[in-house]
C-alpha positions as CSV (number, residue, x, y, z in Angstrom):
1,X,-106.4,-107.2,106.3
2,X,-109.5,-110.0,106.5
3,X,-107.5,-111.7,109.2
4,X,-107.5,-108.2,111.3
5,X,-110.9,-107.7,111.0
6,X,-111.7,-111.5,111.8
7,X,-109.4,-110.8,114.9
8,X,-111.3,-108.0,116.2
9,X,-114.3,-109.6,115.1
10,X,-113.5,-112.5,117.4
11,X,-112.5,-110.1,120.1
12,X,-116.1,-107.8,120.4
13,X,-117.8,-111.3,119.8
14,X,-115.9,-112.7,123.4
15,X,-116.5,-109.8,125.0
16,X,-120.4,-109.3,123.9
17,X,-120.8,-112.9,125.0
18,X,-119.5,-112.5,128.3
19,X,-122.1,-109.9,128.8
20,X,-124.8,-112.4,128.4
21,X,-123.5,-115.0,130.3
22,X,-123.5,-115.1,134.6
23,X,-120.3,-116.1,135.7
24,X,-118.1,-115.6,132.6
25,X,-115.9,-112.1,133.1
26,X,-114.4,-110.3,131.0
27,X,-111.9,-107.3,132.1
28,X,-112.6,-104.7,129.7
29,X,-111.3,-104.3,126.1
30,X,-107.8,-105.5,126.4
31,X,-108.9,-108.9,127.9
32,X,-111.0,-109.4,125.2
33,X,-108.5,-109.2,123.0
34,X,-106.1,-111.2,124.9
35,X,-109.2,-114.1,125.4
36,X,-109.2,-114.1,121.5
37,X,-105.4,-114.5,121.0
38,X,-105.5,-117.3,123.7
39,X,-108.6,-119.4,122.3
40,X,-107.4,-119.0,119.1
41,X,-104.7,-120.3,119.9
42,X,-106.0,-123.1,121.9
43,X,-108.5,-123.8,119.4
44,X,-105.5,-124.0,116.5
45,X,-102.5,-126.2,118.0
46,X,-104.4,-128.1,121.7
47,X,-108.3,-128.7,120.2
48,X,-107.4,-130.6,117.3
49,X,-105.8,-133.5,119.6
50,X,-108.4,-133.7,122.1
51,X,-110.6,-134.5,119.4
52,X,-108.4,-137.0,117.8
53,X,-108.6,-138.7,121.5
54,X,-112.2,-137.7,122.1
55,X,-113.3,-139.2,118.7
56,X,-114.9,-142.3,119.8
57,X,-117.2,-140.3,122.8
58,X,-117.9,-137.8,120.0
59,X,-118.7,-140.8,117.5
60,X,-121.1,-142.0,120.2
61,X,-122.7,-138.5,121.1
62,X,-123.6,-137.5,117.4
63,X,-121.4,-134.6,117.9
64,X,-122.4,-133.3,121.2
65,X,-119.5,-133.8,122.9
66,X,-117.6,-131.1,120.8
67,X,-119.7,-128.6,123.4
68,X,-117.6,-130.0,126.0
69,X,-114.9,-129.8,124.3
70,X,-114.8,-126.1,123.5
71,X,-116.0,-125.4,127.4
72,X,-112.8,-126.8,128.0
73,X,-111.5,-124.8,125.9
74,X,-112.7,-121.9,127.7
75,X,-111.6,-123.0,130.9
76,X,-108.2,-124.0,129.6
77,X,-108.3,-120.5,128.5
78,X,-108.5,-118.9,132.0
79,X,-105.6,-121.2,133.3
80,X,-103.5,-119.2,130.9
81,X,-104.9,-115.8,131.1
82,X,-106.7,-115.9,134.9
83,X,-106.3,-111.7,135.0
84,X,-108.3,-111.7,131.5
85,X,-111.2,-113.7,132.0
86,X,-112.8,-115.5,135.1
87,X,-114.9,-118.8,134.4
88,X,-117.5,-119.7,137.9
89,X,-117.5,-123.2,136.7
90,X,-118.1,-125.5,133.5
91,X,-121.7,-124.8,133.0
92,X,-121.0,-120.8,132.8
93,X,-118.3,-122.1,130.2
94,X,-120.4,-124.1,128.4
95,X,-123.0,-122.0,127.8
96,X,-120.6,-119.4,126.8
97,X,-119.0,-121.5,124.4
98,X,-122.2,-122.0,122.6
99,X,-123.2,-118.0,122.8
100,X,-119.6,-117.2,121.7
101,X,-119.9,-119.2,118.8
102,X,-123.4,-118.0,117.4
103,X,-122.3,-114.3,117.9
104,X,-118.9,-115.0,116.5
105,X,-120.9,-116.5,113.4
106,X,-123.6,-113.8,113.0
107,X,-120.8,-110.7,113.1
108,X,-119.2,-112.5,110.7
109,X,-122.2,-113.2,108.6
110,X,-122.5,-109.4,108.9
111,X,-119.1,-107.7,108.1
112,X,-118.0,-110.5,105.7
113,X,-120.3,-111.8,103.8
114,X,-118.1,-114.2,101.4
């Protein structure tokens, strides 16, 4: 049950965020939820190797570079799913990265607080 709630969670938080970002679309309720299947995805079985192979640059950049990382992730994300979301370029995706990730924290800070 916490899993479906973190889905749907996850999915309102990716489609809030698009709201706030120019250049990052989102088509309606069911590409959110297909966005949030995707990145998890992504974020579970491709992100863990690019930051085995990104180590040193992330080493170097006190962290930073795990930005770029997950802007990649979003973009990576629209390769798969191009009908679900639509990324203008890897600023938009960065900066929705880092809004996706604070709103995706405070909902959960909100509905589960454990």
């Amino acid at each position: 049950m916490k899993f479906l709630i973190k889905f749907v969670l996850f999915a309102v938080a990716v489609y809030l965020s698009a709201s706030f970002v120019p250049g990052i679309d989102v088509a309606g309720v069911k590409g959110a939820l297909i966005v949030s299947v995707v990145l998890g995805l992504l974020n579970a079985f491709v992100k863990p190797f690019v930051q085995m192979l990104a180590f040193p640059v992330n080493l170097l950049t006190l962290g930073l570079f795990s930005l770029v990382i997950n802007a990649l992730m979003v973009i990576l994300c629209e390769m798969f799913v191009p009908a679900s979301i639509v990324v203008a370029g890897f600023v938009p995706a960065l900066i929705y990265s880092v809004i996706l990730t604070v709103v995706s924290w405070v909902l959960n800070f909100i509905f589960l607080k454990d």
